[in-house]
py3Dmol code that shows the C-alpha trace and the ligand (Angstrom):
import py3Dmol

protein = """\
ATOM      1  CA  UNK A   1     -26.735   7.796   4.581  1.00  0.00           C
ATOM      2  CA  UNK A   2     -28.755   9.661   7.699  1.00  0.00           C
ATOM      3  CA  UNK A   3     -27.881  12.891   9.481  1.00  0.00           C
ATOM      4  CA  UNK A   4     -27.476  13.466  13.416  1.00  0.00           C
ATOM      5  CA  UNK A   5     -30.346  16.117  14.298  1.00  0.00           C
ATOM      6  CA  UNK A   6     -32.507  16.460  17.362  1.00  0.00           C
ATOM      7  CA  UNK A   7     -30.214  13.790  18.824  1.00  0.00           C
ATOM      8  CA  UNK A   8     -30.096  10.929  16.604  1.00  0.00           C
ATOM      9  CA  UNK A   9     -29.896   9.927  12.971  1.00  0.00           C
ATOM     10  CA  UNK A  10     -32.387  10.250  10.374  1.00  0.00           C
ATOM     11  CA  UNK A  11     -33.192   9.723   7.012  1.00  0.00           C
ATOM     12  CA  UNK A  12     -32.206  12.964   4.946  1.00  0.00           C
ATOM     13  CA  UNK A  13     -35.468  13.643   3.930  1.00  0.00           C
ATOM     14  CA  UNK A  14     -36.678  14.059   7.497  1.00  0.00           C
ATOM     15  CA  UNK A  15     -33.658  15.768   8.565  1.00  0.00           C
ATOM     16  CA  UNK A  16     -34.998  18.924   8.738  1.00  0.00           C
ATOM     17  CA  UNK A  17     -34.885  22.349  11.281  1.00  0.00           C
ATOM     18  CA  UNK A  18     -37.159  25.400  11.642  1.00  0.00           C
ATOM     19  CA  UNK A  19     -37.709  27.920   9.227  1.00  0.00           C
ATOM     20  CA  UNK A  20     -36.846  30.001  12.200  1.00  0.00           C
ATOM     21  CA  UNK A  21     -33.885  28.583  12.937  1.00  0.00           C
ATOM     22  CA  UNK A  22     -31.509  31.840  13.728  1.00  0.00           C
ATOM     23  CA  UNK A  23     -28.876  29.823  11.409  1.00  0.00           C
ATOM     24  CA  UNK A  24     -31.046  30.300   8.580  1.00  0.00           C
ATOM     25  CA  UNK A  25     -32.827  33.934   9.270  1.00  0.00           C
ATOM     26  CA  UNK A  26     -30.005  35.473  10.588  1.00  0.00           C
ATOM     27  CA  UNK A  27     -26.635  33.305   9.632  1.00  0.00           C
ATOM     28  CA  UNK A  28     -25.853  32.892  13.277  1.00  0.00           C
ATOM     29  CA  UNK A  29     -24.307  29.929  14.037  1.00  0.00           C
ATOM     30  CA  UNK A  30     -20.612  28.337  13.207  1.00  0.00           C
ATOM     31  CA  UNK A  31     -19.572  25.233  10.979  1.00  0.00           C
ATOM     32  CA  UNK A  32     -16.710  22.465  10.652  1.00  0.00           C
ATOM     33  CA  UNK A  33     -15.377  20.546   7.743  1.00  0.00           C
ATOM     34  CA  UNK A  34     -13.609  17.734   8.835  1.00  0.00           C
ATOM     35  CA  UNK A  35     -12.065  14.935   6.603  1.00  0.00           C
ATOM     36  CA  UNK A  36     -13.083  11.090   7.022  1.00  0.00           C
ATOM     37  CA  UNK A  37     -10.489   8.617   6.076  1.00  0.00           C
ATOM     38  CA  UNK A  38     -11.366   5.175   5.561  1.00  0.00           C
ATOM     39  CA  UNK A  39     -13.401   5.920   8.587  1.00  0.00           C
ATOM     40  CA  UNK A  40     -11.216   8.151  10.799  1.00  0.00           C
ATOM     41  CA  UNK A  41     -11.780  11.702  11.048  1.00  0.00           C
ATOM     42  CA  UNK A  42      -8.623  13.529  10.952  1.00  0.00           C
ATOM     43  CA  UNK A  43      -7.777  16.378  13.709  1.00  0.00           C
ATOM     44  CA  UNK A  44     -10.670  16.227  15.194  1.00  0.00           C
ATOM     45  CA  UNK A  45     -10.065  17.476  18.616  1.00  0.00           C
ATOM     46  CA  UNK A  46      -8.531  20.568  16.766  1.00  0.00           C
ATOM     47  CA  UNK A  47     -11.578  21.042  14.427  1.00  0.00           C
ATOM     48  CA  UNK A  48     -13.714  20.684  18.067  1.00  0.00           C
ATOM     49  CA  UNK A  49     -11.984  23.339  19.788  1.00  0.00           C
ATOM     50  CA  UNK A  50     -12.374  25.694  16.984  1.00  0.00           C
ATOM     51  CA  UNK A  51     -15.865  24.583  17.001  1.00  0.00           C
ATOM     52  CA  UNK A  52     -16.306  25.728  21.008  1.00  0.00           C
ATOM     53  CA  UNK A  53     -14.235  28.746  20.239  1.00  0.00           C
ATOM     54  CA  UNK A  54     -15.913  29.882  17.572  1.00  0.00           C
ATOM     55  CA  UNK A  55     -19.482  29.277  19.331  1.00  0.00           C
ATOM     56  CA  UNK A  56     -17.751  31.173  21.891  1.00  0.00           C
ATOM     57  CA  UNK A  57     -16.823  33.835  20.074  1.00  0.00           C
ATOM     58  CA  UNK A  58     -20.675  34.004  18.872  1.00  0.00           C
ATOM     59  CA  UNK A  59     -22.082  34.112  22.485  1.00  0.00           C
ATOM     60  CA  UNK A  60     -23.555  30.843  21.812  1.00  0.00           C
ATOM     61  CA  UNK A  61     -23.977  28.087  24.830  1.00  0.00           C
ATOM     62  CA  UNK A  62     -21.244  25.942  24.753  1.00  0.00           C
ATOM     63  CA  UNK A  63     -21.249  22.776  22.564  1.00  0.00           C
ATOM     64  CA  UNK A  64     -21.438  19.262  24.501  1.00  0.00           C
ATOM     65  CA  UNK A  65     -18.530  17.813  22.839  1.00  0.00           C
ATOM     66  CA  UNK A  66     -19.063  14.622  23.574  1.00  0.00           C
ATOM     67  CA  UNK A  67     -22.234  14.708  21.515  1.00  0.00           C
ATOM     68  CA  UNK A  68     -20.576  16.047  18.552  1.00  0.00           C
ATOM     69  CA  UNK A  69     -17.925  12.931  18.980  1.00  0.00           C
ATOM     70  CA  UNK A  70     -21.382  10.548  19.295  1.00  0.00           C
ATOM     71  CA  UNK A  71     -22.957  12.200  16.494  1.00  0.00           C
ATOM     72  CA  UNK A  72     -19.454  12.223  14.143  1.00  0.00           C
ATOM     73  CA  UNK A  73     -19.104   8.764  14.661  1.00  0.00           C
ATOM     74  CA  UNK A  74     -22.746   7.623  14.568  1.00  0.00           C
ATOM     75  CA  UNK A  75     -22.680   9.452  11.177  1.00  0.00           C
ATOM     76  CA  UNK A  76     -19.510   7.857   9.696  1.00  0.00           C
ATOM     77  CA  UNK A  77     -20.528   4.475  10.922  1.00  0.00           C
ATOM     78  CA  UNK A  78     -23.885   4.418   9.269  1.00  0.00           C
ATOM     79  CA  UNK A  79     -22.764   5.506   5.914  1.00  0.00           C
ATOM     80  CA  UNK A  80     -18.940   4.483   5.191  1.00  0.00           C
ATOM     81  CA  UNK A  81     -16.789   5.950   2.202  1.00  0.00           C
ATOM     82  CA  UNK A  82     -13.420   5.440   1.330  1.00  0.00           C
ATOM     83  CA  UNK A  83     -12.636   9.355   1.348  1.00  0.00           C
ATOM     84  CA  UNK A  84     -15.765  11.829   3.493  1.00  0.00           C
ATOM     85  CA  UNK A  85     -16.017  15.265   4.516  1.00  0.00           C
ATOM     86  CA  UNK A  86     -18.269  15.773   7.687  1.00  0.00           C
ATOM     87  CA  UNK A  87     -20.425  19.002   8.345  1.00  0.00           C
ATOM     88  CA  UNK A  88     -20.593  19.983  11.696  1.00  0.00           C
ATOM     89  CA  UNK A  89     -23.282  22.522  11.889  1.00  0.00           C
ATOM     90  CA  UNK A  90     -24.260  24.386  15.141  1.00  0.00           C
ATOM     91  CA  UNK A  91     -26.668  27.505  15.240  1.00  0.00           C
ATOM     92  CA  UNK A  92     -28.490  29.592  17.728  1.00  0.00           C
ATOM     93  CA  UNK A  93     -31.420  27.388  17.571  1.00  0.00           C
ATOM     94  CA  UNK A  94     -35.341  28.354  16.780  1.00  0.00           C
ATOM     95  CA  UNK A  95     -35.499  31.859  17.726  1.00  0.00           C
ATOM     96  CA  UNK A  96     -38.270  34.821  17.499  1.00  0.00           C
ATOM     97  CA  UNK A  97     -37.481  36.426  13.876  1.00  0.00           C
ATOM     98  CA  UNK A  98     -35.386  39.040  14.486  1.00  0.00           C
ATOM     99  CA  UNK A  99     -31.331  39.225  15.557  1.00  0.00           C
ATOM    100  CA  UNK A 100     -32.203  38.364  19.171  1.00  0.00           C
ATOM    101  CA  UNK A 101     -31.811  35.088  19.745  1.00  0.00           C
ATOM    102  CA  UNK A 102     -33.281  34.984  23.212  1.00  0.00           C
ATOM    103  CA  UNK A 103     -33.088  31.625  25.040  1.00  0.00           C
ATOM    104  CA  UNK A 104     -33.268  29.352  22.472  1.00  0.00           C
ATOM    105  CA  UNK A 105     -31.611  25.891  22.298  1.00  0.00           C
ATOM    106  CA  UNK A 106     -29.085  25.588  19.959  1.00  0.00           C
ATOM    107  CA  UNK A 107     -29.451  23.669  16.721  1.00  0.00           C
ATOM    108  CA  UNK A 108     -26.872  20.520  16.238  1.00  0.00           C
ATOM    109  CA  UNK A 109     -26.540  18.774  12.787  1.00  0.00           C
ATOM    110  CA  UNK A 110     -23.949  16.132  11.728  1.00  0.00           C
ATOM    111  CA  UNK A 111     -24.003  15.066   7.948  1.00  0.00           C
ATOM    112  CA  UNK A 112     -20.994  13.235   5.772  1.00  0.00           C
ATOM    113  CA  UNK A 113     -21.003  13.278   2.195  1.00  0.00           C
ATOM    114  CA  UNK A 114     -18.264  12.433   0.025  1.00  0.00           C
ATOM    115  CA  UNK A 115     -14.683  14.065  -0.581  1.00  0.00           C
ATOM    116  CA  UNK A 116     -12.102  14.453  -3.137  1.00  0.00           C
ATOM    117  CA  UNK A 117      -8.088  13.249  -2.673  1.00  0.00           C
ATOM    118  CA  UNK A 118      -5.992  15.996  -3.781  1.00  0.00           C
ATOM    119  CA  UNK A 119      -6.953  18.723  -5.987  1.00  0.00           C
ATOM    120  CA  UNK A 120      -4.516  19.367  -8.632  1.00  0.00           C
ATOM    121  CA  UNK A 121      -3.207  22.799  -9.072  1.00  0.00           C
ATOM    122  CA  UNK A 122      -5.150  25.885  -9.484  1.00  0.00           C
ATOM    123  CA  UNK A 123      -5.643  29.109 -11.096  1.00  0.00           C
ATOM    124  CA  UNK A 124      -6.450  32.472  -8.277  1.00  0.00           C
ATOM    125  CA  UNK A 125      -7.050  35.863  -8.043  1.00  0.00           C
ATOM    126  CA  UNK A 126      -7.229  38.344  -5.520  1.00  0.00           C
ATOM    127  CA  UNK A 127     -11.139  38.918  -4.801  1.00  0.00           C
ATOM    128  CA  UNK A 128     -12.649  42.808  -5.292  1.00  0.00           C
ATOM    129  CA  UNK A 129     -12.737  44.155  -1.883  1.00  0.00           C
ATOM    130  CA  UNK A 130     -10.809  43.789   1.465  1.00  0.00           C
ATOM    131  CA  UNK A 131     -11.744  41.343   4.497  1.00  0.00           C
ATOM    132  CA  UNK A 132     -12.327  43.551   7.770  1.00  0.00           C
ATOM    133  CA  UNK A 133      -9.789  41.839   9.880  1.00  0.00           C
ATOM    134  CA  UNK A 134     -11.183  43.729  12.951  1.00  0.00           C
ATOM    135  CA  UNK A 135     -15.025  42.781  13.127  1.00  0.00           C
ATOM    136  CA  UNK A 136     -16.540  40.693  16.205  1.00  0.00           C
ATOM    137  CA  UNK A 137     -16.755  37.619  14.056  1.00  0.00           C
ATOM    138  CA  UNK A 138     -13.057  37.928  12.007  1.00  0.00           C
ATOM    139  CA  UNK A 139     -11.470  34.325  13.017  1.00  0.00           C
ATOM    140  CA  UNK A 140     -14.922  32.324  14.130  1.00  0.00           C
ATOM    141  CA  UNK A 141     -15.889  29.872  11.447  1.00  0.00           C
ATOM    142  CA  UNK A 142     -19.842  31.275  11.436  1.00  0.00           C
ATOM    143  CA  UNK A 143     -22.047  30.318   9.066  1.00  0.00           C
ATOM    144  CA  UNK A 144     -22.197  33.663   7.611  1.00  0.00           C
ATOM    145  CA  UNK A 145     -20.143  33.442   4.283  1.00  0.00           C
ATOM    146  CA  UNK A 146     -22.056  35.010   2.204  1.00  0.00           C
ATOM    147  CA  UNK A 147     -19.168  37.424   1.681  1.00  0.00           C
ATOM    148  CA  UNK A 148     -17.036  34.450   0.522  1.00  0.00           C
ATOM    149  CA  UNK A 149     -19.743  33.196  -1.698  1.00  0.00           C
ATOM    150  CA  UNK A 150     -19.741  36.277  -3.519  1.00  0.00           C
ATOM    151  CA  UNK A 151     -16.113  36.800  -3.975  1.00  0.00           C
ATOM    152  CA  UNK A 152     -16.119  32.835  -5.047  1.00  0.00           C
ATOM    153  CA  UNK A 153     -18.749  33.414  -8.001  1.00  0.00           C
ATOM    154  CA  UNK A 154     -16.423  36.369  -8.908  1.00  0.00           C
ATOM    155  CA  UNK A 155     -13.353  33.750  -9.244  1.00  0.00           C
ATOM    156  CA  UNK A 156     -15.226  31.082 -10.911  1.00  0.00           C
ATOM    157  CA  UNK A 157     -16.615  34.352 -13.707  1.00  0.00           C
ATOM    158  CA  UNK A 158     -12.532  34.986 -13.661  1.00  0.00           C
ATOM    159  CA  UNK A 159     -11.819  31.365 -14.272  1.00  0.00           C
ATOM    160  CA  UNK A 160      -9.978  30.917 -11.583  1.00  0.00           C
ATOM    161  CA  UNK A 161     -11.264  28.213  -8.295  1.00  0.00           C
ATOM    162  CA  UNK A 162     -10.371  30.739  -5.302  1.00  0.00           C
ATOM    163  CA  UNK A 163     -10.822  33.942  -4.557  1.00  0.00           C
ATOM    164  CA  UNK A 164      -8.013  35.605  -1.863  1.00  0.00           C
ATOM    165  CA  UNK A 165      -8.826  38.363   0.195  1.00  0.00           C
ATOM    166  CA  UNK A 166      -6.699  41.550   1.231  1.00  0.00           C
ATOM    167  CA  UNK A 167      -7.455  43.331   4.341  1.00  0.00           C
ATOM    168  CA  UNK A 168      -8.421  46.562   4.775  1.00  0.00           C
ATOM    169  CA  UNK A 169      -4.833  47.695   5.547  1.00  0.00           C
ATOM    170  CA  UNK A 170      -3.721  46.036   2.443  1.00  0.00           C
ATOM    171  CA  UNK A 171      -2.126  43.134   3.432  1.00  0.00           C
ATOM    172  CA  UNK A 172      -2.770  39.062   2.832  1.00  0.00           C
ATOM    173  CA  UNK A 173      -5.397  37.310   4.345  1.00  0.00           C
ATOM    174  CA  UNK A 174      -7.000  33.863   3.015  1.00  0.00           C
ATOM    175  CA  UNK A 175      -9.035  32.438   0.300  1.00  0.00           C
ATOM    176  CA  UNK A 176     -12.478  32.212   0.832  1.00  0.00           C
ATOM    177  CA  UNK A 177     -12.324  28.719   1.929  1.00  0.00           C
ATOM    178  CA  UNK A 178      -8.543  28.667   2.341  1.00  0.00           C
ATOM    179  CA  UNK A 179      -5.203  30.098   3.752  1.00  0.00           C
ATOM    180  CA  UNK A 180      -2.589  30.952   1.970  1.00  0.00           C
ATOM    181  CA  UNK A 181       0.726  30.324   1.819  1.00  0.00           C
ATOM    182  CA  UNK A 182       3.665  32.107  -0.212  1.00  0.00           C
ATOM    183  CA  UNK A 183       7.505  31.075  -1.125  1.00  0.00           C
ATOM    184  CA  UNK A 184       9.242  34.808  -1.334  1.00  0.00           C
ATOM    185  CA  UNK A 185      12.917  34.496  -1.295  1.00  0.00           C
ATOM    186  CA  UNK A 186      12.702  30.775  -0.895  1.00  0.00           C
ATOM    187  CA  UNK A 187      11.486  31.591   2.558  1.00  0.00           C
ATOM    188  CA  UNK A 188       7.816  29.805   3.179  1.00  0.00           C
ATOM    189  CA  UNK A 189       5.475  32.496   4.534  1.00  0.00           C
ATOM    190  CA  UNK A 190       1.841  32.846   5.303  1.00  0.00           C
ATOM    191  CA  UNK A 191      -0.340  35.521   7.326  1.00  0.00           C
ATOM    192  CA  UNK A 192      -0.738  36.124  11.013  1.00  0.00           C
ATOM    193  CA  UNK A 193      -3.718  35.438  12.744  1.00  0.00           C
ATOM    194  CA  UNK A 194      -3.590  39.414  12.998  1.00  0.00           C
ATOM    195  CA  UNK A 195      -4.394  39.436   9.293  1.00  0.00           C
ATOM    196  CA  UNK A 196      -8.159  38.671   9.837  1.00  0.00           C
ATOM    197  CA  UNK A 197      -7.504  34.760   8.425  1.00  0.00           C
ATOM    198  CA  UNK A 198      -9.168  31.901  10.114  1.00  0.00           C
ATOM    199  CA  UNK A 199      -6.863  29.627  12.306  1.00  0.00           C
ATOM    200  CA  UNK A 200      -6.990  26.817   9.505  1.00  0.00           C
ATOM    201  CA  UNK A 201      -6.294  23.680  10.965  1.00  0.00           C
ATOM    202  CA  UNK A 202      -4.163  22.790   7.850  1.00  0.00           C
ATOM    203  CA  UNK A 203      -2.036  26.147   8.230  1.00  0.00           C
ATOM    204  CA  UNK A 204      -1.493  25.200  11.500  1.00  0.00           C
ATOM    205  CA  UNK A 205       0.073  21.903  11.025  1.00  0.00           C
ATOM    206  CA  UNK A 206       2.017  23.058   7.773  1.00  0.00           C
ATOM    207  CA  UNK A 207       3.438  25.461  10.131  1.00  0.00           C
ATOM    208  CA  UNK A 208       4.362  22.890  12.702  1.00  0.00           C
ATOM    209  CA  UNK A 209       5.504  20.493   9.817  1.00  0.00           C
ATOM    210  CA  UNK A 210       7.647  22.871   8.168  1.00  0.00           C
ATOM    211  CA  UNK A 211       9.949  25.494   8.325  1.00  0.00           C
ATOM    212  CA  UNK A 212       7.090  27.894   7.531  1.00  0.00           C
ATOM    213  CA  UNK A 213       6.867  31.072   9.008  1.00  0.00           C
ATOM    214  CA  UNK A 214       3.978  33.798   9.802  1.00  0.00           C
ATOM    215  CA  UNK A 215       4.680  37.028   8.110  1.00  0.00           C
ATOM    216  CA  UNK A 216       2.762  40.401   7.634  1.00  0.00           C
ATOM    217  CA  UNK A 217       2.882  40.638   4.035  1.00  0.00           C
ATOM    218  CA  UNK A 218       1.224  43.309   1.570  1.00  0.00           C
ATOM    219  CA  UNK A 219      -1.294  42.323  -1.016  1.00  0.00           C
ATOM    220  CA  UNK A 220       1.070  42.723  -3.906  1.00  0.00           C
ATOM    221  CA  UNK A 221       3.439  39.760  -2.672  1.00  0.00           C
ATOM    222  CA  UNK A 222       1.198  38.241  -4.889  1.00  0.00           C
ATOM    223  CA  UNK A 223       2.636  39.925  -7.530  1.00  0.00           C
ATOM    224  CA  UNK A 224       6.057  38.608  -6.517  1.00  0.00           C
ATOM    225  CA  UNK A 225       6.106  35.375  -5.008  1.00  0.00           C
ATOM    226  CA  UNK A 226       7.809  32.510  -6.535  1.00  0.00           C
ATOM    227  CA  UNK A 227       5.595  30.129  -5.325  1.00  0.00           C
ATOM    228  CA  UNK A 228       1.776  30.070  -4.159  1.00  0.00           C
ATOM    229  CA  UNK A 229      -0.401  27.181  -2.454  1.00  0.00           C
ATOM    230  CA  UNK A 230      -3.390  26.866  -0.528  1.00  0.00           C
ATOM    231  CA  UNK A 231      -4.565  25.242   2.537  1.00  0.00           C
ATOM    232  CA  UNK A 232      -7.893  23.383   4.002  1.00  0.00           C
ATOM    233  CA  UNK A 233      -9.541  20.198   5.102  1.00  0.00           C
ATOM    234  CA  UNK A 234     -10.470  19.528   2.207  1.00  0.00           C
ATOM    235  CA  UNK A 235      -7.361  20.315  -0.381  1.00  0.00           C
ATOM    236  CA  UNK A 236      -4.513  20.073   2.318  1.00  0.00           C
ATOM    237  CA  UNK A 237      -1.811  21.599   0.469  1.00  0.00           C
ATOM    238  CA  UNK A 238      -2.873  22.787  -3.468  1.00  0.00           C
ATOM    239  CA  UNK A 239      -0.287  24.386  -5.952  1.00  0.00           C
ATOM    240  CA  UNK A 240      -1.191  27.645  -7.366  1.00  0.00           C
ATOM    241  CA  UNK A 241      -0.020  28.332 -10.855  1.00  0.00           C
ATOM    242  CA  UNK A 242      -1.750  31.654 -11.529  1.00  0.00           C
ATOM    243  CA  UNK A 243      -2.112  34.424  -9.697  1.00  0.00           C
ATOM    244  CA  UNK A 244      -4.645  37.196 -11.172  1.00  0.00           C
ATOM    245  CA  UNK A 245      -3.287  35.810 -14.893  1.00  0.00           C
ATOM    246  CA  UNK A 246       0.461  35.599 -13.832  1.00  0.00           C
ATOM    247  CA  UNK A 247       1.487  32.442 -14.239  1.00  0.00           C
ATOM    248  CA  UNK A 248       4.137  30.116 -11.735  1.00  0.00           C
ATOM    249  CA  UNK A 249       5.709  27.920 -14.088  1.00  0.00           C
ATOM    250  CA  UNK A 250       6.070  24.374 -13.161  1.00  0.00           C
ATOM    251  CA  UNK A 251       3.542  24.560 -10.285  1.00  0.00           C
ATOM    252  CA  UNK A 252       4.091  22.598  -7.927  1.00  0.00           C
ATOM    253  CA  UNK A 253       7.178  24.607  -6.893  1.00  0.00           C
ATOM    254  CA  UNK A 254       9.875  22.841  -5.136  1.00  0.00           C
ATOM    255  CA  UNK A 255       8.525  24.072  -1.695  1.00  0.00           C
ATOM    256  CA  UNK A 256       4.916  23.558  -2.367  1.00  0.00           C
ATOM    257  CA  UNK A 257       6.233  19.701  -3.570  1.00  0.00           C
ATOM    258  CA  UNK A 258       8.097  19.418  -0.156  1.00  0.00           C
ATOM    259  CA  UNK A 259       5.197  21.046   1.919  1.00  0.00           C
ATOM    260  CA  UNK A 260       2.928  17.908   0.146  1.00  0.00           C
ATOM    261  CA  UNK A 261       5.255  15.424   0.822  1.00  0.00           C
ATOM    262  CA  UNK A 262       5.945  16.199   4.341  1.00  0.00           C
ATOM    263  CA  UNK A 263       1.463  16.804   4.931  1.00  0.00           C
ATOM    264  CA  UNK A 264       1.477  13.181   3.502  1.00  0.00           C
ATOM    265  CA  UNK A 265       3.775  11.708   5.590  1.00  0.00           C
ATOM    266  CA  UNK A 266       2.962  13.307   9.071  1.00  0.00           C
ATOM    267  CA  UNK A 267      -1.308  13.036   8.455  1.00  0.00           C
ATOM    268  CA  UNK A 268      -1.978   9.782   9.001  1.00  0.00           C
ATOM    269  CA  UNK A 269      -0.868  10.367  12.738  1.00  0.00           C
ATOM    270  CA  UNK A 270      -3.799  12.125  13.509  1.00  0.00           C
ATOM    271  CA  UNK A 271      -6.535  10.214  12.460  1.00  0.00           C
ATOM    272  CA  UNK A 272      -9.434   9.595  15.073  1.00  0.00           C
ATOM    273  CA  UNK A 273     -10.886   6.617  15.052  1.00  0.00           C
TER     274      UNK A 273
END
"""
ligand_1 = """\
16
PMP
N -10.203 30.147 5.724
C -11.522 30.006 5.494
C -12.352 31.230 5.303
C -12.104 28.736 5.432
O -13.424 28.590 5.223
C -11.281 27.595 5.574
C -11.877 26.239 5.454
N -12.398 25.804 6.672
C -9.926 27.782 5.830
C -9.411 29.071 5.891
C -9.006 26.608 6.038
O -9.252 26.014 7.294
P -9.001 24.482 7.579
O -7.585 24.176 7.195
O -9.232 24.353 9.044
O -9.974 23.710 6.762
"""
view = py3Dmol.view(width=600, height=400)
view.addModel(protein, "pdb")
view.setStyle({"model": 0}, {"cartoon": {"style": "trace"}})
view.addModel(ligand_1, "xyz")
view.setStyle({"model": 1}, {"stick": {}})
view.zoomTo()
view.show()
């Protein structure tokens, strides 16, 4: 299976970019994780407009999106599974060391490797300090995550597979490589963009699917909610069934099971060939 780098595919072992690559030395550059179904990558033209917004966000030149689309497909062609996840990565290119990333010309790298179906439900707690929903990079997909790769070992120590984030006004964000959505009331609810959460692609089509709704909600709904699940690429919709050790019996709720049901009926619509 080769990677798209420098304009065209190579093996992995000579897929390679610059030690001074600013996406390395300095984390500046943005990311996309987009699901490959026998073949077709699904929502892609979302995942590439988060893509230019995000590079926008970063000040970076604007991504030729019709060499992403070559380099998505040239990828998936050359190296076909049943089930992939594709890496869109995009940095500020090979730059003098140092957070100045001058002129350079930004990095572009395609790779696929394999995905999972469904992943059953999980265990979560809320991770040890707050997201800063107002910095310059709150709701870009960078490739800075080191914050969420911390606050991910800390779940994994806890035994739990996600880690979700409060804001620094108290209030619920998103996993670490997730939104989150809650049942309270039997009303479906999950965080405003206003909350310092990514625009998940899957959040936004759970919301158009269903009768979910976007709610400002303290930290401690948590505590409350009846029922918990998570979205991304890469899970769609996964049950929660315990929250910082409290347990949601018979997770899958009835509105988590719904939410599923409707994802798997409306998906294969937007597949990309
Ligand atoms: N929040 C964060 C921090 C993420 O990394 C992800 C995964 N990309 C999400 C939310 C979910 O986004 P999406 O549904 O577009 O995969």
């Amino acid at each position: 299976m080769r990677i798209w780098i420098d304009g065209g595919l190579r093996d992995a072992g000579s897929a390679t970019v610059s030690v001074l690559d600013h996406g390395l030395t300095v984390g500046d550059g943005v990311f996309e994780t987009v699901k490959v179904v026998q073949g077709a990558a699904f929502a892609l033209t979302r995942h590439l407009d988060r893509l230019a917004r995000s590079a926008s966000g970063l000040g970076l030149p604007a991504p030729d999106l019709d060499e992403v689309r070559r380099a998505c497909a040239a990828v998936v062609e050359d190296g076909p599974l049943p089930l992939g996840r594709l890496r869109i990565t995009y940095t500020g290119g090979v730059s003098p060391l140092g957070s100045d990333r001058g002129d350079a010309a930004p990095t572009l790298v395609v790779a696929l490797g394999e995905a999972a179906p469904r992943p059953a439900a999980t265990a979560v707690v809320t991770a040890p300090w707050a997201r800063n929903e107002k910095s310059a990079v709150t709701g870009l997909k960078t490739t800075s995550y080191a914050e969420n790769v911390v606050a991910l070992a800390h779940a994994r120590r806890a035994g739990a597979s996600e880690a979700l984030f409060g804001n620094t006004a108290g209030r619920l964000c998103e996993g670490t490589g997730s939104n989150v959505f809650v049942v309270l009331d039997g009303r479906l609810l999950t965080p405003p963009l206003a909350s310092g959460c990514l625009a998940g692609i899957t959040r936004e089509l759970v919301l158009e699917w269903t009768g979910a709704q976007e709610a400002d909600l303290p930290l401690e709904v948590l505590e409350q909610a009846e029922e918990v699940f998570l979205t991304s690429t890469l899970r769609d919709v996964q049950a929660v069934r315990l929250v910082d050790g409290r347990e949601l019996p018979g997770a899958p709720g009835p509105v988590t099971a719904k939410a599923m049901r409707v994802f798997d009926e409306r998906s294969g619509a937007d597949l990309d060939p």
